[in-house]
C-alpha positions in Angstrom: 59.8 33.8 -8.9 57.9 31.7 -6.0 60.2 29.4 -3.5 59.1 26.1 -2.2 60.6 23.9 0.6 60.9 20.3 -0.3 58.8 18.8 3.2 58.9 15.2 2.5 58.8 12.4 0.0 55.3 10.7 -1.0 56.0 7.4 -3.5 56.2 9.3 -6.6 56.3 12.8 -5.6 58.2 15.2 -3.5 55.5 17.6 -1.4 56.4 20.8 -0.9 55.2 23.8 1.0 55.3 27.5 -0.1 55.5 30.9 1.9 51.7 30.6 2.4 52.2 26.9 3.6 50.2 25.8 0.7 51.0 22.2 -0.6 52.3 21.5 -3.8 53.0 17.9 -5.7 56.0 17.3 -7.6 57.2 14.3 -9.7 60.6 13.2 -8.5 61.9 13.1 -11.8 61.4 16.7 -12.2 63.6 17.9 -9.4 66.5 19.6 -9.8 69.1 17.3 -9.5 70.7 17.5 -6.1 67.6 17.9 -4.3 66.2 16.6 -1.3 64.2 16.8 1.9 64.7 20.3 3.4 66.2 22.0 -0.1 64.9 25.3 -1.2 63.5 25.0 -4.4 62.7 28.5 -6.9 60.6 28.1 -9.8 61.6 30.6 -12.5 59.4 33.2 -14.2 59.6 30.1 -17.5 58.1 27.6 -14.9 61.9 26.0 -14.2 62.5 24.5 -11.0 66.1 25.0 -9.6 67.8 24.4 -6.3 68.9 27.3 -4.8 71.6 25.7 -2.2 72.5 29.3 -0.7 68.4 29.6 0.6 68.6 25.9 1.5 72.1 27.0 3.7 70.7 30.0 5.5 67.4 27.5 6.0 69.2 25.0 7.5 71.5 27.4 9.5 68.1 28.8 10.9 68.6 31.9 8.9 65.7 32.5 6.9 64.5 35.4 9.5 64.5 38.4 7.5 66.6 41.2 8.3 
């Protein structure tokens, strides 16, 4: 499973930044619903894109240091 960060909103897309800080493209009406700017977003071994709320949490909480 790979987890993107939603970065900010383009017209048609939401642009979103990996672990790598690559940059990735997606059409707002594929988003899990729920999402926004800042959500954690996992895409699933099947290609599914979920929001995982508890990453997004700890992200905005400044928690995403590993421990």
């Amino acid at each position: 499973m790979k987890q993107l960060v939603i970065d900010r909103l383009d017209g048609k897309f939401a642009i979103c930044t990996d672990s790598d800080q690559k940059f990735f493209a997606i059409e707002l009406p594929e988003l899990p619903q729920g999402a926004k700017v800042g959500s954690v977003l996992t895409i699933t071994d099947e290609g599914e894109l979920r929001l995982d709320e508890e990453a997004t949490q700890r992200r905005l909480q400044g928690g995403n240091k590993k421990r």
